[in-house]
C-alpha positions as CSV (number, residue, x, y, z in Angstrom):
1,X,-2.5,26.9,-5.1
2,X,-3.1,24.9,-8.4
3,X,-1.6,21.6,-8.3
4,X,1.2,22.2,-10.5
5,X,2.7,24.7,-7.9
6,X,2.5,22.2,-5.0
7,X,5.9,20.5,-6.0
8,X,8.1,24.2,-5.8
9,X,10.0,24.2,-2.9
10,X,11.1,26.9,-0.8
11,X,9.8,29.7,-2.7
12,X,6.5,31.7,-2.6
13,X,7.3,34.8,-4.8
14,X,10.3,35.9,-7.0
15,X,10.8,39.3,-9.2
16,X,13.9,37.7,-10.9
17,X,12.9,36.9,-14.4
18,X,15.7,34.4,-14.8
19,X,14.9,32.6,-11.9
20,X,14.1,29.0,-12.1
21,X,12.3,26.9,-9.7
22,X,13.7,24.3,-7.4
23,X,10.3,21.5,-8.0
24,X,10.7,18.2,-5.7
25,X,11.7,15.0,-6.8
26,X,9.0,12.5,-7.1
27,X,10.8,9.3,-6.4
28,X,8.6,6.0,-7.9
29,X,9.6,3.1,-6.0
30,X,10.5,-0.2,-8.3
31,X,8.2,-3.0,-7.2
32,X,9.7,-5.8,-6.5
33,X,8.6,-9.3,-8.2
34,X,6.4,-11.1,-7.2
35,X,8.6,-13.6,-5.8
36,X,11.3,-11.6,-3.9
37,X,8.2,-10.4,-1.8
38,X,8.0,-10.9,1.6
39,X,4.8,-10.6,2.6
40,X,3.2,-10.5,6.5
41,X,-0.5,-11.7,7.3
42,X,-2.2,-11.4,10.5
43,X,-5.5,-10.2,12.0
44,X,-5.8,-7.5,13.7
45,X,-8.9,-6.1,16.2
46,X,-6.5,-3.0,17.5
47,X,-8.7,0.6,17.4
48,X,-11.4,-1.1,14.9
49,X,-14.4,-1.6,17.5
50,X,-13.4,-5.4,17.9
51,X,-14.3,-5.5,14.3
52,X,-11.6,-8.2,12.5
53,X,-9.7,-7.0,9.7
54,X,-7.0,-9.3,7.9
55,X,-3.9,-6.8,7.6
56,X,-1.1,-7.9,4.6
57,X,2.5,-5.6,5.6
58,X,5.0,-5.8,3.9
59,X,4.7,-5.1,-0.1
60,X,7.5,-2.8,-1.4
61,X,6.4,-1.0,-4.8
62,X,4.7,1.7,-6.2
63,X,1.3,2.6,-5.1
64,X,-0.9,1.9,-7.8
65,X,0.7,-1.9,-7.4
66,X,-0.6,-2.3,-3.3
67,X,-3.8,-0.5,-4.5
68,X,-3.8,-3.5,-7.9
69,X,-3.2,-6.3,-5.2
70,X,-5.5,-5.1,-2.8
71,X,-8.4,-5.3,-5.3
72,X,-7.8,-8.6,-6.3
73,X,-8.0,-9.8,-2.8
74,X,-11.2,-8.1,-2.3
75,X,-13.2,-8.9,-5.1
76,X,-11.4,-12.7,-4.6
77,X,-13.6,-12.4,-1.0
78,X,-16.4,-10.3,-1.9
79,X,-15.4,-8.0,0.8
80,X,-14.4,-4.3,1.7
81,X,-11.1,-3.0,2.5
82,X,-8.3,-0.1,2.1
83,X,-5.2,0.7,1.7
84,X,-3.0,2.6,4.1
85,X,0.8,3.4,2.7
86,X,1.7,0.1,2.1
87,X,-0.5,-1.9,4.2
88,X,-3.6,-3.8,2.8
89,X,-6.7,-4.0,5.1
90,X,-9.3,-6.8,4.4
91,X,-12.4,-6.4,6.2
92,X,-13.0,-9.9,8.2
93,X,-11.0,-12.5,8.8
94,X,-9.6,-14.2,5.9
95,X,-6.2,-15.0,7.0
96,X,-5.9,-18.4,5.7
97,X,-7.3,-17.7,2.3
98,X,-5.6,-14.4,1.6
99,X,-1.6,-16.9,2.9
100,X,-3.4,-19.0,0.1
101,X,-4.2,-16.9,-2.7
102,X,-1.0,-14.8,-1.8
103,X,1.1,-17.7,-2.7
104,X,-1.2,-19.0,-5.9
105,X,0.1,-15.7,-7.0
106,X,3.8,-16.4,-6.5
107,X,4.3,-14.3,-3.5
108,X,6.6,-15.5,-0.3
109,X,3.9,-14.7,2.4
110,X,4.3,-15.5,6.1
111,X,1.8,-15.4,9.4
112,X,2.0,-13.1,12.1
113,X,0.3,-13.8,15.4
114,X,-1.4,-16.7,16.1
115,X,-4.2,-18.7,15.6
């Protein structure tokens, strides 16, 4: 199915020549300024081999925004790291300089966990 077909819902085949597709709404989320974000940074060790990865929740906004701030955290380190929904993963731990840089950057950002 070509990707312009993906969005029809409900409907595989019609023979009605006046029939119009129902296609679903893409809804863009608004991001939020930088300011009115509340941001949440911890490490976390959970399902990654004890590796340490410094996880940022939180960010409300469109995708290509958490995929924006998660590559200037990562090039700020020098480090790997992905995305997942809105969550940023930073491969180490980096927790006090990503609260840092976070809030160089205007954001509200708080710690989760300890340490």
């Amino acid at each position: 199915m070509s990707k312009k077909n993906k969005k029809r819902i409900n409907v595989v085949y019609s023979t009605n020549p006046d029939f119009e597709f129902q296609e679903e709404q893409m809804d863009e989320i608004e991001t939020l300024p930088n300011n009115e974000q509340l941001l949440y940074v911890s490490l976390d060790r959970k399902n990654r081999g004890g590796k340490e990865v410094t996880l940022v929740e939180g960010f409300i906004g469109a995708e290509i925004d958490v995929k924006d701030l998660s590559k200037v955290l990562k090039n700020k380190f020098g480090v790997g790291g992905s995305v997942k929904k809105t969550d940023i993963l930073i491969q180490g731990n980096f927790v006090k300089k990503t609260i840092q840089k976070l809030m160089e950057m205007g954001y509200r950002v708080k710690q989760k966990g300890g340490a």
